[in-house]
N, C-alpha and C positions, 0 to 999 in steps of 0.2 A: 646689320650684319652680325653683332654681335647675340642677339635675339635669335637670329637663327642656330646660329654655332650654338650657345646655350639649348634649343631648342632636340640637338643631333643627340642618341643614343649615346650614352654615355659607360653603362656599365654590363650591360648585356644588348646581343643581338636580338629585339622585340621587332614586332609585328612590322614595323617599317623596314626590319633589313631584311625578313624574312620576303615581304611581298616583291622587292625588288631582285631579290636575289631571283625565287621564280621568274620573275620579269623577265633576267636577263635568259634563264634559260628557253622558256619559250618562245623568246622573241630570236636566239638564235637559232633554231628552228624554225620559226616560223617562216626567216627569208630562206633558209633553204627551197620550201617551198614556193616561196615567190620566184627565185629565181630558174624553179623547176619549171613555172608556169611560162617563162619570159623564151626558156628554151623550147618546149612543148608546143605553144603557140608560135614559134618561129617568130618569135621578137626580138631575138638577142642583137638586133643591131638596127632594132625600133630608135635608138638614138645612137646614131652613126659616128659620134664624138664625143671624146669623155675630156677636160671633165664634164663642160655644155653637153647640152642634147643634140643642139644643132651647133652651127659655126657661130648663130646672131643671137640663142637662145640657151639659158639654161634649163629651161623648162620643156615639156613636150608642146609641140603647135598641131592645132587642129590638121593641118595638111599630114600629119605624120599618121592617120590615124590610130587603130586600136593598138596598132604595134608600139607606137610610140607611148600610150596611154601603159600599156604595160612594163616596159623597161622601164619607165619614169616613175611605174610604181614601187619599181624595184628597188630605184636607186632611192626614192623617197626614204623609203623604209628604215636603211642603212642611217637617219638623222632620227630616227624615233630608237637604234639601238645605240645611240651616241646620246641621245636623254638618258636612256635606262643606265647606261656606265656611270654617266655622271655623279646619277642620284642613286648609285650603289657606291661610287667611293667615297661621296658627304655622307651617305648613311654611316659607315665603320671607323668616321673620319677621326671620332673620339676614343674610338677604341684602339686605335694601330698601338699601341702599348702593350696592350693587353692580347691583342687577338691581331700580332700583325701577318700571319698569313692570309687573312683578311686583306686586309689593303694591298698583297701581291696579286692576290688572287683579281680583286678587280684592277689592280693595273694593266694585268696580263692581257686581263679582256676587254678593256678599254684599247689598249693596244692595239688589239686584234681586228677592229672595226678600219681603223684606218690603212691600216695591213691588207688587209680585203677591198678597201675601197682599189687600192694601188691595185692590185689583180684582175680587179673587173675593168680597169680603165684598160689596162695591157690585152684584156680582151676582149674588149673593144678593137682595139689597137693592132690588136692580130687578126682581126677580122673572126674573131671564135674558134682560134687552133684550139684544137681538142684536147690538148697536153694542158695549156693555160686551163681551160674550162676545167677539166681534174684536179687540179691545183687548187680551184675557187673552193673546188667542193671536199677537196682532203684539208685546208683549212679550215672550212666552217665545223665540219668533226672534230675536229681538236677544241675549237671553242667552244663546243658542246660538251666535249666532254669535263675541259676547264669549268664551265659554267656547271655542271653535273658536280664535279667537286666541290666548288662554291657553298650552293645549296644544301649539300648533305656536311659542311662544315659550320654554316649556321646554325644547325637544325642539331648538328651532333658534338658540335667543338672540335680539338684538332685531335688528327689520329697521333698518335703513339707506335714507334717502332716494336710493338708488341704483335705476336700472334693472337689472333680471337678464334681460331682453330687449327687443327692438326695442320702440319704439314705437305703431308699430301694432298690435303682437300685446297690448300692455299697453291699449288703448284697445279693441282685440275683447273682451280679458277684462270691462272695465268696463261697456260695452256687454251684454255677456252676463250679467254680474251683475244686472246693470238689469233687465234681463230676468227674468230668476228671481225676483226681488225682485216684481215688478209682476202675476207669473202666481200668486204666494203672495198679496199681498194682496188680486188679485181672488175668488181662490180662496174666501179668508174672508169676503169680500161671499156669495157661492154659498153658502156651509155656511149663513152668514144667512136666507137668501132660501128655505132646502129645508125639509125635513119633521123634520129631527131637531134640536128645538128643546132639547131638554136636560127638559123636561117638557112632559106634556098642553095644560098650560093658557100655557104660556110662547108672548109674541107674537115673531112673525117681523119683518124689512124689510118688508114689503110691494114688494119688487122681484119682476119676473118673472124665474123660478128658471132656463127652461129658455134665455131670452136670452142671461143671464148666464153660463151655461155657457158658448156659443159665445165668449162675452167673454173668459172665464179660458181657454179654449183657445186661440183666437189668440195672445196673446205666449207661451206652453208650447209651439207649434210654432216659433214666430222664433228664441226661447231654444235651441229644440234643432239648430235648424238653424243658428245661428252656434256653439254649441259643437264643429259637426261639423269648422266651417271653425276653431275653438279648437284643434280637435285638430289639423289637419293643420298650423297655423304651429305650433306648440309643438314637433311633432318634426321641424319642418323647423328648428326656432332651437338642435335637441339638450341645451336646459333638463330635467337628467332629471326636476326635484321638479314643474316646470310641465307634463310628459307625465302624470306619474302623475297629478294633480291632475286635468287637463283629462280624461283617460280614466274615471276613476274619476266625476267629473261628467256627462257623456256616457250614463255606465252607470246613476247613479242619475235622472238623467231621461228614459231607456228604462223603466225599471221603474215609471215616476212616471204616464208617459202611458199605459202597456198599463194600469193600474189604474183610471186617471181614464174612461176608453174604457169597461171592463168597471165599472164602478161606475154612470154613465150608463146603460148598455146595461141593466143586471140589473135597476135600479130602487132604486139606492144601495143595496145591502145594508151593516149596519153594518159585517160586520169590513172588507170594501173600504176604507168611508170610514175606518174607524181606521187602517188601513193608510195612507190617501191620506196625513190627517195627520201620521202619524209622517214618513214621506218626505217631508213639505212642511221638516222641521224636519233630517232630513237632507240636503236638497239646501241648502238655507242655509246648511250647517256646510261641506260641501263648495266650495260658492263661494264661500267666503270663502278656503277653503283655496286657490284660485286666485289670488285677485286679492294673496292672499300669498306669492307664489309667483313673482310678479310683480318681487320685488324683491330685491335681494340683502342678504342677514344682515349685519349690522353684520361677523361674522366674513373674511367672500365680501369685505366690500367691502376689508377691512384685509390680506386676505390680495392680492386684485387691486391695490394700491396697492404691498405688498412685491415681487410681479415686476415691475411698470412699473418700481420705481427700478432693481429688478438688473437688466434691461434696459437702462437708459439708463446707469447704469456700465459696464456691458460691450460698449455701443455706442461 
């Protein structure tokens, strides 16, 4: 035991915290997707009882078939994002001194697995009220985007209450965040309100599907249309991590709209909508990656504070 702990990052976040930390992000995403699958193929009550799959089993049983096979792949998954927490908060475990945002940061998200397990047992348990199933999935955004910070704190250390650009261009970011934010949570009203309830017999909102569409498109158009104006003050302010950000944002809500369009138009086929999903949960990761981007790294700000003085001694 003590081999290992000797073993754990000690003075900087290297290659072990970094892989985990992507770990965590792409693995919360990636059950998005799984459980997009779970609903799309009308699995969502392949195991009829939580925490068991059945009443006598934990596990899926062949009589259950593909449906079972799928929710149970669901729920597997949720123990492979419960590795990945682990072995992110032994990775930073030497650091919490040093870097204890760090160690919030995966508390939080360690947290958050068990927190979601509760939510999917409950619907279960509601039989797939569509409010609950919203709930599953305005969750897992928030851990994404938790995990989105994570990652870009490994990689860049901690932000500093400083601006890393004008002020206006920091208030378009946030405004545009807003934005994304409110076309994902109409979104999941709409997946509510449509045909693929996660099973046959599972009830809907009772909202009008094709209203609500128009709903969740309108701010998906504002959002993209101030990201355009994101873009051009970001390379006019020469911020190069706030160009990437702002560009690469731009790009995954290009790809986000021609789907939402073609998904509409087709008559929701499922893999669109699972597409649509996963992209709801990476435009989240991405905007967050802006509005951090926004600010300068504790490093930027100590480094900006060491030429002001040699500046002013050599003034």
């Amino acid at each position: 035991m003590n081999r290992l702990y000797r073993w754990l990052p000690v003075s900087t976040a290297d290659r072990r915290v970094r892989v985990l930390a992507w770990a965590s992000l792409v693995s919360q995403t990636l059950i998005v997707g799984t459980g997009g699958a779970v609903r799309l193929t009308g699995s969502g009550l392949g195991c009829p009882t939580w925490p068991r799959c059945t009443e006598d089993s934990f596990v899926a049983t062949p009589e259950m078939g593909i449906h079972g096979i799928v929710e149970f792949g669901n729920r597997l998954l949720t123990f492979v994002l419960v590795i990945i927490a682990i072995l992110a908060f032994l990775s930073i475990l030497r650091l919490r001194r040093e870097r204890p945002e760090l160690l919030r940061l995966t508390v939080a998200l360690g947290l958050g697995i068990p927190a979601q397990a509760v939510i999917g047992g409950i619907t279960v348990l509601t039989e797939l009220n569509p409010w609950i199933v919203g709930l599953h999935f305005v969750v897992s955004a928030v851990l994404v985007a938790l995990a989105t910070v994570y990652v870009h704190r490994v990689y860049r250390g901690r932000t500093s209450g400083r601006l890393a650009v004008p002020v206006p261009l920091r208030r378009l970011a946030l405004a545009t965040a807003v934005g994304a934010w409110v076309t994902v949570l109409i979104g999941i009203v709409v997946t509510g309100s449509g045909p693929h309830a996660g099973d046959g017999g599972a009830a809907r909102n009772g909202l009008d599907s094709e209203l609500l569409q128009h709903w969740h498109s309108w701010p998906a158009y504002a959002t993209f249309g101030l990201t355009l104006l994101l873009v051009a003050l970001a390379f006019r302010s020469g911020r190069a991590p706030m160009v990437r950000a702002s560009v690469a944002l731009l790009a995954v809500e290009g790809v986000q709209i021609a789907v939402g369009i073609a998904q509409a138009r087709l008559g929701l086929p499922v893999i669109l909508v699972g597409v649509h999903m996963v992209l709801a949960c990476v435009l989240v990761a991405v905007v967050t990656l802006v509005m951090l981007t926004t600010r300068l790294t504790a490093a930027e700000a100590a480094e900006s504070d060491a030429a002001s003085e040699r500046e002013a001694v050599s003034a």
